[in-house]
PDBQT receptor file of N, H, CA, C and O in Angstrom, charges set to zero:
ATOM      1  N   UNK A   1       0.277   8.457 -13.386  1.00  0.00    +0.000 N 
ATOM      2  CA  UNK A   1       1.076   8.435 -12.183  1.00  0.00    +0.000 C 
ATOM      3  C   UNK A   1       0.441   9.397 -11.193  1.00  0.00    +0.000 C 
ATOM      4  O   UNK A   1       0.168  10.503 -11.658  1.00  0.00    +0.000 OA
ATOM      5  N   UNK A   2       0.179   9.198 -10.017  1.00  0.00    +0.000 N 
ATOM      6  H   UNK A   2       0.401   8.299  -9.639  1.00  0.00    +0.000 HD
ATOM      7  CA  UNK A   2      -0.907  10.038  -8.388  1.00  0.00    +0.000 C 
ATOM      8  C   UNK A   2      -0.107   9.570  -7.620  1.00  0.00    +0.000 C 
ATOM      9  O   UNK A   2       0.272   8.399  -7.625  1.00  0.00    +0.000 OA
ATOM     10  N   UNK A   3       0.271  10.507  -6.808  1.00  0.00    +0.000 N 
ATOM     11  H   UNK A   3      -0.037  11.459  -6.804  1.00  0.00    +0.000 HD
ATOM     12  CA  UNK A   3       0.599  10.180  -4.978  1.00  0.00    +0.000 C 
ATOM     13  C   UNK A   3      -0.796   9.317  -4.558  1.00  0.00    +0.000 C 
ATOM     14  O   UNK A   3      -1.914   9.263  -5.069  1.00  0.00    +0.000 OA
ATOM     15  N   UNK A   4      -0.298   8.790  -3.601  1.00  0.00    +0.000 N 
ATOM     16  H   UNK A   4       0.611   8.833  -3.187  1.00  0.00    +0.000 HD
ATOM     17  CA  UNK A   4      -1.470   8.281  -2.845  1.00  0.00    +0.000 C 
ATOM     18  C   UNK A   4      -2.979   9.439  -2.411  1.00  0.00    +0.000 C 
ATOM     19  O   UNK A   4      -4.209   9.414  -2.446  1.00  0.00    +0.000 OA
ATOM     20  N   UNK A   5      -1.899  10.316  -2.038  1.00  0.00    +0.000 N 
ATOM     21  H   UNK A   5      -0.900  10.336  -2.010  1.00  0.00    +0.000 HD
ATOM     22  CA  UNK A   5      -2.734  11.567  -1.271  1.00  0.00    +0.000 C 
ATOM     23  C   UNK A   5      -3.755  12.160  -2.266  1.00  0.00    +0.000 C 
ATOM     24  O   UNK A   5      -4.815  12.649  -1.876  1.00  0.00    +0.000 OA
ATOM     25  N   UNK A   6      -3.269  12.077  -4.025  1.00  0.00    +0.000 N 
ATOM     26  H   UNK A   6      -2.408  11.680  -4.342  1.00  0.00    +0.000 HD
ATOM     27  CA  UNK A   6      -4.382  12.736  -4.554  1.00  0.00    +0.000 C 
ATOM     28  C   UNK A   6      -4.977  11.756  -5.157  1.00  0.00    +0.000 C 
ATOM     29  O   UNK A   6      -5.449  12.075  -6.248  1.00  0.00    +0.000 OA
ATOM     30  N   UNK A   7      -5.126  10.667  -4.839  1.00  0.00    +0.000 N 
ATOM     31  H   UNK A   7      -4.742  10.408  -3.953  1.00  0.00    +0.000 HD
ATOM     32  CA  UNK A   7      -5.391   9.638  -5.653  1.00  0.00    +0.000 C 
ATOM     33  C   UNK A   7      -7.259   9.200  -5.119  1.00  0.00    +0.000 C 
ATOM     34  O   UNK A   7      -8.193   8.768  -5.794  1.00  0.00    +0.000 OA
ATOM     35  N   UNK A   8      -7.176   9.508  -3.854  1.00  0.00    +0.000 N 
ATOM     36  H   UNK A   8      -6.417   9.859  -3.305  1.00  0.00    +0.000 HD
ATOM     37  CA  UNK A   8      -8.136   9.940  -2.533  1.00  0.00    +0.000 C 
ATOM     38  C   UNK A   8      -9.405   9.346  -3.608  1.00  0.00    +0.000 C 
ATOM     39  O   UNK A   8      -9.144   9.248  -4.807  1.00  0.00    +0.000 OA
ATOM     40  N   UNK A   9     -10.836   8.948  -3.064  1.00  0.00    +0.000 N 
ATOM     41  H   UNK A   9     -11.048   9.028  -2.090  1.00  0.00    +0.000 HD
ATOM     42  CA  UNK A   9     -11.807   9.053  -4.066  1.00  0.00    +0.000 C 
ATOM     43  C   UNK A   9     -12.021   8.643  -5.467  1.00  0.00    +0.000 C 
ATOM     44  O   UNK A   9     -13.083   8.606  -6.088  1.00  0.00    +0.000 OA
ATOM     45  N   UNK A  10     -10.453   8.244  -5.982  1.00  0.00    +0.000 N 
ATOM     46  H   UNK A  10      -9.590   8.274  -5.477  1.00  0.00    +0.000 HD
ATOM     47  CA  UNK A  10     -11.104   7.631  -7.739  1.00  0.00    +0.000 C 
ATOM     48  C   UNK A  10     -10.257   5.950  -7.025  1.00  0.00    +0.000 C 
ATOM     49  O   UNK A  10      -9.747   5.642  -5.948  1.00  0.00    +0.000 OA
ATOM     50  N   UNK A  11     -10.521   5.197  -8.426  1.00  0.00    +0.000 N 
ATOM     51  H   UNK A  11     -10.935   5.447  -9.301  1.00  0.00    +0.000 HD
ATOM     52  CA  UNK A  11     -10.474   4.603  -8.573  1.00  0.00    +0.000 C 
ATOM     53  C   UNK A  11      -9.834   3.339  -9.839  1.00  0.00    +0.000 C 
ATOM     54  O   UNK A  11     -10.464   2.928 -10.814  1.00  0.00    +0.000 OA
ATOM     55  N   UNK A  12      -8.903   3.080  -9.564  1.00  0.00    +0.000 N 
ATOM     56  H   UNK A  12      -8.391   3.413  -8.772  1.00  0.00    +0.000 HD
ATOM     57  CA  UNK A  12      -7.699   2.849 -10.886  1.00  0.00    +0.000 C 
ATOM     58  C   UNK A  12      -7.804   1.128 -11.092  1.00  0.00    +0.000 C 
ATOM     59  O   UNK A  12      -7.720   0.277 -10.206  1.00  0.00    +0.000 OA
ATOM     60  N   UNK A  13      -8.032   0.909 -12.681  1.00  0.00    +0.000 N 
ATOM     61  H   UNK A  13      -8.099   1.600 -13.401  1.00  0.00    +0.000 HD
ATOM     62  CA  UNK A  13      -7.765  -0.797 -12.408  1.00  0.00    +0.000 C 
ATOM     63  C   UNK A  13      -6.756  -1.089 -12.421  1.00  0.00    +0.000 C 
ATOM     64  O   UNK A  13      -6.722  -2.238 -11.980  1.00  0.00    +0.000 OA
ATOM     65  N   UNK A  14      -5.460  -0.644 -12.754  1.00  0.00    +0.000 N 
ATOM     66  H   UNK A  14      -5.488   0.289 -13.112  1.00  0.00    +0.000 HD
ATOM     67  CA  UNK A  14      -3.975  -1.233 -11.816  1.00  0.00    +0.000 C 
ATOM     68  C   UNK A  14      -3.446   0.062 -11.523  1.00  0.00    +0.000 C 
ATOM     69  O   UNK A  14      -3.372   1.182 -12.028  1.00  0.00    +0.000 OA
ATOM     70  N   UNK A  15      -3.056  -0.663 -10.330  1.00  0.00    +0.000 N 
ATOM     71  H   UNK A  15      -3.117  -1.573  -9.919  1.00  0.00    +0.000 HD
ATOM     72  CA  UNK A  15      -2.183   0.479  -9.327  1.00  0.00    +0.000 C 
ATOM     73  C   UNK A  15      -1.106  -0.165  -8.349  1.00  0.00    +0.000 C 
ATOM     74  O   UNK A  15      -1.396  -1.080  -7.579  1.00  0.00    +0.000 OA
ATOM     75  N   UNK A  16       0.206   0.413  -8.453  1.00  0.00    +0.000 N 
ATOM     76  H   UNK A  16       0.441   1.156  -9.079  1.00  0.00    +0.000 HD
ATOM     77  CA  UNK A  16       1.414   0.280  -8.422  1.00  0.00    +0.000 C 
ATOM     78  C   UNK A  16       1.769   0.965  -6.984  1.00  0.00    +0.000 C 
ATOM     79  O   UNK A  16       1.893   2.174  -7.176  1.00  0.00    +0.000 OA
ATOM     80  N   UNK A  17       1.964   0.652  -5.701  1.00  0.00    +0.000 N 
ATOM     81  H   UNK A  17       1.863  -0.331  -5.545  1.00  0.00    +0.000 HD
ATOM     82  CA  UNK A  17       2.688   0.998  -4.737  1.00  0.00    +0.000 C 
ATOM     83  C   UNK A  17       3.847   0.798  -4.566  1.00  0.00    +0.000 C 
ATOM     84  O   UNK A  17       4.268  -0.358  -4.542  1.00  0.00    +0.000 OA
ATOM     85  N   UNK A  18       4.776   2.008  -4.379  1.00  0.00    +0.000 N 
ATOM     86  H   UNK A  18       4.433   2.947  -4.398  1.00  0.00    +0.000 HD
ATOM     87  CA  UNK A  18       6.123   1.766  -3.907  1.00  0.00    +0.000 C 
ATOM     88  C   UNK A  18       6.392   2.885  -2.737  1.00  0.00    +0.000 C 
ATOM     89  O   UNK A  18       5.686   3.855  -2.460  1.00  0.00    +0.000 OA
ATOM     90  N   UNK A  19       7.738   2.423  -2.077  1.00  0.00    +0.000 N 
ATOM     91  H   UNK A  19       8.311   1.635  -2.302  1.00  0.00    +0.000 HD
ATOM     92  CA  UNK A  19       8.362   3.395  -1.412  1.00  0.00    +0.000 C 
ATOM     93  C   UNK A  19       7.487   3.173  -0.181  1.00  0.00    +0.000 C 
ATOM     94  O   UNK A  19       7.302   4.181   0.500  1.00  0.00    +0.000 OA
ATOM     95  N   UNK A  20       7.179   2.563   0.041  1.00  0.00    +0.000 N 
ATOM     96  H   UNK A  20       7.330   1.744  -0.513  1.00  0.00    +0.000 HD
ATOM     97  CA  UNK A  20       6.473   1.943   1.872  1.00  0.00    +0.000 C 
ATOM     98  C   UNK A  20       7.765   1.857   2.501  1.00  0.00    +0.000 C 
ATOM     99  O   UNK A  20       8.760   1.668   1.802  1.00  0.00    +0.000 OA
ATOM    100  N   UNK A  21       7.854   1.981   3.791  1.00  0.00    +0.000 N 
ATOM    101  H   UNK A  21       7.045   2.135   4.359  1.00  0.00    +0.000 HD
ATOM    102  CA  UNK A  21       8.620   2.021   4.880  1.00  0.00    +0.000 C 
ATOM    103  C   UNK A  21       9.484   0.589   5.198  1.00  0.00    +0.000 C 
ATOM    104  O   UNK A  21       8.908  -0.482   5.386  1.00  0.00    +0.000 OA
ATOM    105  N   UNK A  22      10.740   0.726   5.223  1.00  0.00    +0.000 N 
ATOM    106  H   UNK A  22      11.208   1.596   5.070  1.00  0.00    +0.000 HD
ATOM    107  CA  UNK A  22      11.669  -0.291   5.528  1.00  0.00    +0.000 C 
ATOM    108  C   UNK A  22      11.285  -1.293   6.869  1.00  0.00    +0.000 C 
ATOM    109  O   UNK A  22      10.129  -1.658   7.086  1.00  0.00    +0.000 OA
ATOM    110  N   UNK A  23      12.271  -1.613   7.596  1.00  0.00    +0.000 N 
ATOM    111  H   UNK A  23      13.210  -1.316   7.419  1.00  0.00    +0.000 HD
ATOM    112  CA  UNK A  23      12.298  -2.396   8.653  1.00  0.00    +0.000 C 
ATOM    113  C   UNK A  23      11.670  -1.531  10.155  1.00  0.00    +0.000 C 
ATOM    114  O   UNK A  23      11.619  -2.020  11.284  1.00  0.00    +0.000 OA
ATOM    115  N   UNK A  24      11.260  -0.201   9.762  1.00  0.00    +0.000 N 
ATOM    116  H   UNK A  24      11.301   0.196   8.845  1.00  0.00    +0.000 HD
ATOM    117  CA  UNK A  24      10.928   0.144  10.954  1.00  0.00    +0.000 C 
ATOM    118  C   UNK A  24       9.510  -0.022  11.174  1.00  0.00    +0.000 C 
ATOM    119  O   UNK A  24       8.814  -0.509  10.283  1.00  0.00    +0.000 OA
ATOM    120  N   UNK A  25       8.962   0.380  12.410  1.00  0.00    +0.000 N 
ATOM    121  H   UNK A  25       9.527   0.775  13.134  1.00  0.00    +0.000 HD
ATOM    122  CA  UNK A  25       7.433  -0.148  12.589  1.00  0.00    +0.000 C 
ATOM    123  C   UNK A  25       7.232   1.277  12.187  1.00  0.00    +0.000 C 
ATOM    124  O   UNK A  25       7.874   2.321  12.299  1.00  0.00    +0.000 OA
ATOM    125  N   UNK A  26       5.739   0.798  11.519  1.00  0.00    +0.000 N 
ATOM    126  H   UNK A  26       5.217  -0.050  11.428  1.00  0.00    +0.000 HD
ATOM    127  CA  UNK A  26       4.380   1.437  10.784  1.00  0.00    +0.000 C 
ATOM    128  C   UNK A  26       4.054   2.404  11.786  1.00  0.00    +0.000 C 
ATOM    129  O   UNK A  26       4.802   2.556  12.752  1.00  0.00    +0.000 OA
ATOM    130  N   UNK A  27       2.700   3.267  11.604  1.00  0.00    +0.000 N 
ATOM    131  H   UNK A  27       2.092   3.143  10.819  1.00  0.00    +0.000 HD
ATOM    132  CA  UNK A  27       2.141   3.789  12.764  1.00  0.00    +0.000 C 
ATOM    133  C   UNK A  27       0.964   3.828  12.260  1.00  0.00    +0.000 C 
ATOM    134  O   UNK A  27       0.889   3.735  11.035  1.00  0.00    +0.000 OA
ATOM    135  N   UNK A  28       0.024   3.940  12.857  1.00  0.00    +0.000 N 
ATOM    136  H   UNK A  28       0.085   4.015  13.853  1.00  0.00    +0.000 HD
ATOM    137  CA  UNK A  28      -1.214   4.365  12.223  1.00  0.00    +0.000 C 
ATOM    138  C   UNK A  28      -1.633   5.131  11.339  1.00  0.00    +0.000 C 
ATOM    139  O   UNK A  28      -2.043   4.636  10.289  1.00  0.00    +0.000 OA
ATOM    140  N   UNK A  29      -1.640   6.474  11.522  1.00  0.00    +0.000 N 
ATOM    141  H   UNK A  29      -1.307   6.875  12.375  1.00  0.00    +0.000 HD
ATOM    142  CA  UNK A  29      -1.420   7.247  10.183  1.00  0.00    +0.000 C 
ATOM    143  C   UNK A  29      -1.365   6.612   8.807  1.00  0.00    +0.000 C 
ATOM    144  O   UNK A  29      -2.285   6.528   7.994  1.00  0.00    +0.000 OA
ATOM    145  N   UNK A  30       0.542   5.954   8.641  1.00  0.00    +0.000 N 
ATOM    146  H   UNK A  30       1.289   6.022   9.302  1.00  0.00    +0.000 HD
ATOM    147  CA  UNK A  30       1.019   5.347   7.714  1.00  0.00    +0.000 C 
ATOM    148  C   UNK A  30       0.091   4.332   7.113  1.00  0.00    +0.000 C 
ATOM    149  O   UNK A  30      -0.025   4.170   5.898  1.00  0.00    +0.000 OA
ATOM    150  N   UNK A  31      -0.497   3.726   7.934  1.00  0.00    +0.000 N 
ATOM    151  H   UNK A  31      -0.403   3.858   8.921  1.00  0.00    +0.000 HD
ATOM    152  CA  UNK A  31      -1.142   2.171   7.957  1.00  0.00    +0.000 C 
ATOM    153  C   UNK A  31      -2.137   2.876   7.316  1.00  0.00    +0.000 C 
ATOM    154  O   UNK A  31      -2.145   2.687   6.100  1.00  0.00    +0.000 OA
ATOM    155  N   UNK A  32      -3.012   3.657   7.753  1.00  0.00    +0.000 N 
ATOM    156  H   UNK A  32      -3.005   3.811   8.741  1.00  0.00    +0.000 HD
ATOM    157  CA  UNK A  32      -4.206   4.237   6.586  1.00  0.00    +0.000 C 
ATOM    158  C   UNK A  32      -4.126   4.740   5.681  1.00  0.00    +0.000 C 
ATOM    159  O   UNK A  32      -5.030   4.590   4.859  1.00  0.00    +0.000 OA
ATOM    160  N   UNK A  33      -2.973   5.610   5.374  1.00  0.00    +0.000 N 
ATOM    161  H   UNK A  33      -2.239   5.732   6.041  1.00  0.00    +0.000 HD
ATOM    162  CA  UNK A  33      -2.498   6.144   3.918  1.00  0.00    +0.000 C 
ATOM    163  C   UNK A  33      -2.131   5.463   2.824  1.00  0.00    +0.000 C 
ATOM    164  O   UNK A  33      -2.175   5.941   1.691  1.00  0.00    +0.000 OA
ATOM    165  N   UNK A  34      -1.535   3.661   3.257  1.00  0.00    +0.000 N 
ATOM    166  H   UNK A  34      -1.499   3.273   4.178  1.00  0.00    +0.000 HD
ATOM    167  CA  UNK A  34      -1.379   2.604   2.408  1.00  0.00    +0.000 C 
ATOM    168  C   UNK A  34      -2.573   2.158   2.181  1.00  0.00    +0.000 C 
ATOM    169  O   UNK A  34      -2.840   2.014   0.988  1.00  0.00    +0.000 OA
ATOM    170  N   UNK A  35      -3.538   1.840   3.073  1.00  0.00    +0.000 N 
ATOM    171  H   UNK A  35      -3.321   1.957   4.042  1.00  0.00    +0.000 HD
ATOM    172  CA  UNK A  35      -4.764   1.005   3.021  1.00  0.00    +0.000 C 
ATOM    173  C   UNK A  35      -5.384   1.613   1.987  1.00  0.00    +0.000 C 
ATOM    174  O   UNK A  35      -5.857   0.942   1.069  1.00  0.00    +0.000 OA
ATOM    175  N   UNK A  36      -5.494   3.659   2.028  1.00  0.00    +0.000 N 
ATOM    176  H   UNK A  36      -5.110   4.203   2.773  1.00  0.00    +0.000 HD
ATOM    177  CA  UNK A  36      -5.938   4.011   0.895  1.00  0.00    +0.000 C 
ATOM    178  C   UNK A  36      -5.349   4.081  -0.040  1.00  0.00    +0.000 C 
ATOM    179  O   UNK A  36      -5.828   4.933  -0.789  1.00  0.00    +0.000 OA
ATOM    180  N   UNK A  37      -4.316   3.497  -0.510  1.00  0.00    +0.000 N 
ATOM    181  H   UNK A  37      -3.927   2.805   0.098  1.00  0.00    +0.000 HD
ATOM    182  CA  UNK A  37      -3.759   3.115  -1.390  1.00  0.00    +0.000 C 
ATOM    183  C   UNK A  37      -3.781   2.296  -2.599  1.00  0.00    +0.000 C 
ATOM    184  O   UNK A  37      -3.692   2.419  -3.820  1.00  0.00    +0.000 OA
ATOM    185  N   UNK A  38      -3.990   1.123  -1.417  1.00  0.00    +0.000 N 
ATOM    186  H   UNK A  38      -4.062   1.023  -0.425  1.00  0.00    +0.000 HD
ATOM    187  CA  UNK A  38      -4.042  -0.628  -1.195  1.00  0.00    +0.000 C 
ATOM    188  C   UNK A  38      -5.308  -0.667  -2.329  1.00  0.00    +0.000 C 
ATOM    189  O   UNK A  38      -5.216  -1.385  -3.326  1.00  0.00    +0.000 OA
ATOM    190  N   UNK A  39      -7.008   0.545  -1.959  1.00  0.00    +0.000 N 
ATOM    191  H   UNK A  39      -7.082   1.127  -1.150  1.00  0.00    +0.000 HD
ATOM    192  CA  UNK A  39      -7.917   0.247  -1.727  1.00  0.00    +0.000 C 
ATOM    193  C   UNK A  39      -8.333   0.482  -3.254  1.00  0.00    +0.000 C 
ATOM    194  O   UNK A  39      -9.251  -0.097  -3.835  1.00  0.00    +0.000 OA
ATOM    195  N   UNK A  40      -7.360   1.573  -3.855  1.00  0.00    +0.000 N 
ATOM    196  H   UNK A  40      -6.614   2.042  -3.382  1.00  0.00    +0.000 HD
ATOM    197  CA  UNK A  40      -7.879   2.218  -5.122  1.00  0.00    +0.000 C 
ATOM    198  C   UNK A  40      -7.825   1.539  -6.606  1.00  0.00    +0.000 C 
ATOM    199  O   UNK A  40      -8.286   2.033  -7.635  1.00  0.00    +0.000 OA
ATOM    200  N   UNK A  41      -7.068   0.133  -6.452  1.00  0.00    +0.000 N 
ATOM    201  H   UNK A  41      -6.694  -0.267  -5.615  1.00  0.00    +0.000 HD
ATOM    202  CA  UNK A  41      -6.953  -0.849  -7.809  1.00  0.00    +0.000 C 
ATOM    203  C   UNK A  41      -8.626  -1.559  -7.523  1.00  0.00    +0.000 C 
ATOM    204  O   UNK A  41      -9.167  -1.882  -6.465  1.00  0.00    +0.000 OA
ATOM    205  N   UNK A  42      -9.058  -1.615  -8.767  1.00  0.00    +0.000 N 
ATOM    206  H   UNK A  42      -8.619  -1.353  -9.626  1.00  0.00    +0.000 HD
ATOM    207  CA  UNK A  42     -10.000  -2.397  -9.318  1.00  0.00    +0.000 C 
ATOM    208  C   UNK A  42      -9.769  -3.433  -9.694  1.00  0.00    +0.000 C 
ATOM    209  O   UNK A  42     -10.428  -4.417  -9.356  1.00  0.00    +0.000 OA
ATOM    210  N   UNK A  43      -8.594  -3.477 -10.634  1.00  0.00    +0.000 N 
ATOM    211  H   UNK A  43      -8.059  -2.678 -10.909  1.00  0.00    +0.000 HD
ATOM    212  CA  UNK A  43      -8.196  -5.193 -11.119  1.00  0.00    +0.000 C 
ATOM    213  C   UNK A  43      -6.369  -5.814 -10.253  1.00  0.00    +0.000 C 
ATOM    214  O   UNK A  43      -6.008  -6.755  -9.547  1.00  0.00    +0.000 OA
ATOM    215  N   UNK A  44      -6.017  -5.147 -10.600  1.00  0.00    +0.000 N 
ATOM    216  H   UNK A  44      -6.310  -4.382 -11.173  1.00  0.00    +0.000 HD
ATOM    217  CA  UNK A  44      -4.545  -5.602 -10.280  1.00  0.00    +0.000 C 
ATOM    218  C   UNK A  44      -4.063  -4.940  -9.128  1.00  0.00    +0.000 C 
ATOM    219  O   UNK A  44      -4.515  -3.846  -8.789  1.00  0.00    +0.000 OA
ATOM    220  N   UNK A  45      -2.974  -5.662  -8.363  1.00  0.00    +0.000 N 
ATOM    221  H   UNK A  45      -2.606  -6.550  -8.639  1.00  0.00    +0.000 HD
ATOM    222  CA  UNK A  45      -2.462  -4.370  -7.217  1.00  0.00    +0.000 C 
ATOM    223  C   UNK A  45      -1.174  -5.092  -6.961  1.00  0.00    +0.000 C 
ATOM    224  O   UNK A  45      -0.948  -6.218  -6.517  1.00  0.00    +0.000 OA
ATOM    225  N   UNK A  46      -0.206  -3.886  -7.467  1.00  0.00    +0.000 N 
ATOM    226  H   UNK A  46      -0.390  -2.971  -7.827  1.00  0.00    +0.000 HD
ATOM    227  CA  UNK A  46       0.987  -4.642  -6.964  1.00  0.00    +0.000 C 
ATOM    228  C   UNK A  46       2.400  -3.784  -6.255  1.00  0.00    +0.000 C 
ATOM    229  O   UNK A  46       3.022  -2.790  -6.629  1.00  0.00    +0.000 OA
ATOM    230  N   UNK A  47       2.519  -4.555  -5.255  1.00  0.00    +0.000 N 
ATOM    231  H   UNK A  47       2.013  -5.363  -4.952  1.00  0.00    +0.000 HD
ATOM    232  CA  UNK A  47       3.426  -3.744  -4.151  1.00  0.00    +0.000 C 
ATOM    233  C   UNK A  47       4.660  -3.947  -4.323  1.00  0.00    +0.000 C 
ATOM    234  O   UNK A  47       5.281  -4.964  -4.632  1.00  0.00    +0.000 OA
ATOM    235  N   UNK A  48       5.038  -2.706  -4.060  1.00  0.00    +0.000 N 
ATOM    236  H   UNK A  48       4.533  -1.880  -3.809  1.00  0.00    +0.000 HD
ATOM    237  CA  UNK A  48       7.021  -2.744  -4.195  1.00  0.00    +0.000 C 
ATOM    238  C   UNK A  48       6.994  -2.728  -2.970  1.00  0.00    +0.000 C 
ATOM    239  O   UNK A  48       6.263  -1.980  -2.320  1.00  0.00    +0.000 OA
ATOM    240  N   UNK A  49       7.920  -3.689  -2.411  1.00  0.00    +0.000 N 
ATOM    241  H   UNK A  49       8.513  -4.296  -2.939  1.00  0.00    +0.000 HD
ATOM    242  CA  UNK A  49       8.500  -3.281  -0.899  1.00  0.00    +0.000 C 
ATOM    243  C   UNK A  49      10.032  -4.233  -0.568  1.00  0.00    +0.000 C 
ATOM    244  O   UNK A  49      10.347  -5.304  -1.087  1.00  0.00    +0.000 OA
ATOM    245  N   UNK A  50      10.751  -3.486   0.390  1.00  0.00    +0.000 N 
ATOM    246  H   UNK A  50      10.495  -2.616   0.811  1.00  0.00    +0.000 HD
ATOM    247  CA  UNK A  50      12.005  -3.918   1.067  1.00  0.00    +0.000 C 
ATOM    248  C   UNK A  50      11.570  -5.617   1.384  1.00  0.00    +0.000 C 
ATOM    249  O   UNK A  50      10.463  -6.080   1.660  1.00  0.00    +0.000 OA
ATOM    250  N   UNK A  51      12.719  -6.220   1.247  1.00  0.00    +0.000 N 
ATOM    251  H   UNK A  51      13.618  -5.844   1.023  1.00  0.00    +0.000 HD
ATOM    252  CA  UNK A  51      12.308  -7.596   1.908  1.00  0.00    +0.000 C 
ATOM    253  C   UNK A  51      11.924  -7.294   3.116  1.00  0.00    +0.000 C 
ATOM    254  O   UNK A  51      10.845  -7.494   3.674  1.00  0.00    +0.000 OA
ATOM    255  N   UNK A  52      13.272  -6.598   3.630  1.00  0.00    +0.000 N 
ATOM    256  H   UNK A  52      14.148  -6.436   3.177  1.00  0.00    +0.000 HD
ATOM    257  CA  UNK A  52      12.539  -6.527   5.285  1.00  0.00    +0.000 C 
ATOM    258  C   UNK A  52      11.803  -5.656   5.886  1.00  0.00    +0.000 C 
ATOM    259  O   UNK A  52      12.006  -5.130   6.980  1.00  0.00    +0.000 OA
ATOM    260  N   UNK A  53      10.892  -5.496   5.124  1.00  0.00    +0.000 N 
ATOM    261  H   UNK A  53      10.727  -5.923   4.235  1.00  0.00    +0.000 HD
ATOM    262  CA  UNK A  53       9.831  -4.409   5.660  1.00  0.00    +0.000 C 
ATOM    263  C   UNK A  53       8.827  -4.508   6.039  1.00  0.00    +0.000 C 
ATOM    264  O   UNK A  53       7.970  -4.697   5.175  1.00  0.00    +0.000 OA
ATOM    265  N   UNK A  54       8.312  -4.435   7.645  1.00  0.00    +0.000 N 
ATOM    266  H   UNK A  54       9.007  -4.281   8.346  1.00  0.00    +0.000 HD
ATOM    267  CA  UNK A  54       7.628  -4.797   8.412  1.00  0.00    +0.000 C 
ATOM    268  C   UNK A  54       6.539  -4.808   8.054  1.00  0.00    +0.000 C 
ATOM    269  O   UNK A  54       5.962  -5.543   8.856  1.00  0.00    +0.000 OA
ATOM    270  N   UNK A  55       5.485  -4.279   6.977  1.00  0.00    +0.000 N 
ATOM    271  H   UNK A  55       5.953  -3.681   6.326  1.00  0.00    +0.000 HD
ATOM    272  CA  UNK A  55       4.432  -4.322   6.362  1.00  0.00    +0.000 C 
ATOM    273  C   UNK A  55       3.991  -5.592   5.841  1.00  0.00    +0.000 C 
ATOM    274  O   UNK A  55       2.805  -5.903   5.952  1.00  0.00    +0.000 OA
ATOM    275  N   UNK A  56       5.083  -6.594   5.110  1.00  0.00    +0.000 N 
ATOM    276  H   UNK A  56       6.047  -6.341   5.020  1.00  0.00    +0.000 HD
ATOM    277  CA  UNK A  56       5.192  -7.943   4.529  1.00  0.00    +0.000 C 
ATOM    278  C   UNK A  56       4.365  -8.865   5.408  1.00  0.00    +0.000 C 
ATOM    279  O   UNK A  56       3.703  -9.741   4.851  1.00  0.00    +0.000 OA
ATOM    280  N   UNK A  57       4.341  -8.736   6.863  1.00  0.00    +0.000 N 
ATOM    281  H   UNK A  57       4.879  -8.025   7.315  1.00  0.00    +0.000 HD
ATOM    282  CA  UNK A  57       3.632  -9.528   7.348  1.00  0.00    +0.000 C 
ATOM    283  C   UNK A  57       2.407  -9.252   7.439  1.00  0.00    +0.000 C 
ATOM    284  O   UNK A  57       1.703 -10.191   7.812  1.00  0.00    +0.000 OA
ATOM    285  N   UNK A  58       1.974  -8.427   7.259  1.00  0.00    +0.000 N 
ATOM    286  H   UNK A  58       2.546  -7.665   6.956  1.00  0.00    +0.000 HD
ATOM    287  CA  UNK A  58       0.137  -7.198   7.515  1.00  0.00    +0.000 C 
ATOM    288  C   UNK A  58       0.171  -7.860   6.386  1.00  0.00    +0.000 C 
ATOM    289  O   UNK A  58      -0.360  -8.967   6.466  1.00  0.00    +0.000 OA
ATOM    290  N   UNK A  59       0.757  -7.485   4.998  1.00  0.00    +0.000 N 
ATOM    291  H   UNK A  59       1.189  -6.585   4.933  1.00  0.00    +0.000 HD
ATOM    292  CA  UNK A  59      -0.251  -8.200   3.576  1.00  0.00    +0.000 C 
ATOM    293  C   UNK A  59      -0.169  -9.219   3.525  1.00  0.00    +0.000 C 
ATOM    294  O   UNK A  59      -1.032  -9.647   2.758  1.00  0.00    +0.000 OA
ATOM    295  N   UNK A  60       0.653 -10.278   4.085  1.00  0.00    +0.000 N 
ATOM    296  H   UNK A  60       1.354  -9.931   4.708  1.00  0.00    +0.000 HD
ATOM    297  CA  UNK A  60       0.552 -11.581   4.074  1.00  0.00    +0.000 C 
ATOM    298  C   UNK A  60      -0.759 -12.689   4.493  1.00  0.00    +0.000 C 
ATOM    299  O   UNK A  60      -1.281 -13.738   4.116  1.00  0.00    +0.000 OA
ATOM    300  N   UNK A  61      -0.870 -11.551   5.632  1.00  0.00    +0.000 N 
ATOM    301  H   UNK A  61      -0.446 -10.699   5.939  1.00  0.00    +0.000 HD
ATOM    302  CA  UNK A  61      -2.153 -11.999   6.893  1.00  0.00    +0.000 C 
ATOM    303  C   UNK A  61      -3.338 -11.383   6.357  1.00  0.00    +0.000 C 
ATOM    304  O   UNK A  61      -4.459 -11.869   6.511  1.00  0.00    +0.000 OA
ATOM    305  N   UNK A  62      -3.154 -10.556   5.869  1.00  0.00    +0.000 N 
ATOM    306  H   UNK A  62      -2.243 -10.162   5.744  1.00  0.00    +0.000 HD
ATOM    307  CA  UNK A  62      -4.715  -9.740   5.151  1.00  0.00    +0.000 C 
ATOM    308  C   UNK A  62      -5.259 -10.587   4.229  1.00  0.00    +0.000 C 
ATOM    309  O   UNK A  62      -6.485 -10.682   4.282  1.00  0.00    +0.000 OA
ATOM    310  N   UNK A  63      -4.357 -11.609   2.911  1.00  0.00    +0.000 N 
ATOM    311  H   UNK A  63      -3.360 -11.532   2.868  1.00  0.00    +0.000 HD
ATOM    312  CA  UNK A  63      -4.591 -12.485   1.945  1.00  0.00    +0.000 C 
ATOM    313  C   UNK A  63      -5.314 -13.987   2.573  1.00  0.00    +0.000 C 
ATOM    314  O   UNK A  63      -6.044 -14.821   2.037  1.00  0.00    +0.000 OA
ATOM    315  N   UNK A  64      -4.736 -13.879   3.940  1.00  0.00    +0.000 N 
ATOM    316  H   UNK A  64      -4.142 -13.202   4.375  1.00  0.00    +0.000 HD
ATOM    317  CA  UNK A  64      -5.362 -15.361   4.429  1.00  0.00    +0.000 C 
ATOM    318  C   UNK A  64      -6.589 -15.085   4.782  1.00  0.00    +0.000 C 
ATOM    319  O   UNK A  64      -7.328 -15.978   5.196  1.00  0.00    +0.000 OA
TER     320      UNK A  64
């Protein structure tokens, strides 16, 4: 189990995101702290998020 923040530099073959931001808008910052997030699974990657959480559409569009 790593925060995102120390997770920085390695590299995990599954990795588990949760606790991303509800219905409000993202900001930049945020948006790169997930991406390095996003970035650190090797095999599997799987996201917890709010239905309505404005992020749903960014990973939706990133897969196409």
């Amino acid at each position: 189990l790593s925060a995102i923040d120390s997770a920085q530099g390695q590299d995990y073959t599954n990795v588990i995101v949760c606790g991303l931001p509800g219905p409000r808008e993202i900001n930049t910052a945020e948006r790169k702290r997930i991406y390095s997030g996003f970035t650190r699974a090797t095999h599997d990657l799987a996201v917890v998020v709010q239905v309505d959480s404005s992020i749903i559409d960014d990973i939706q569009e990133a897969q196409t």
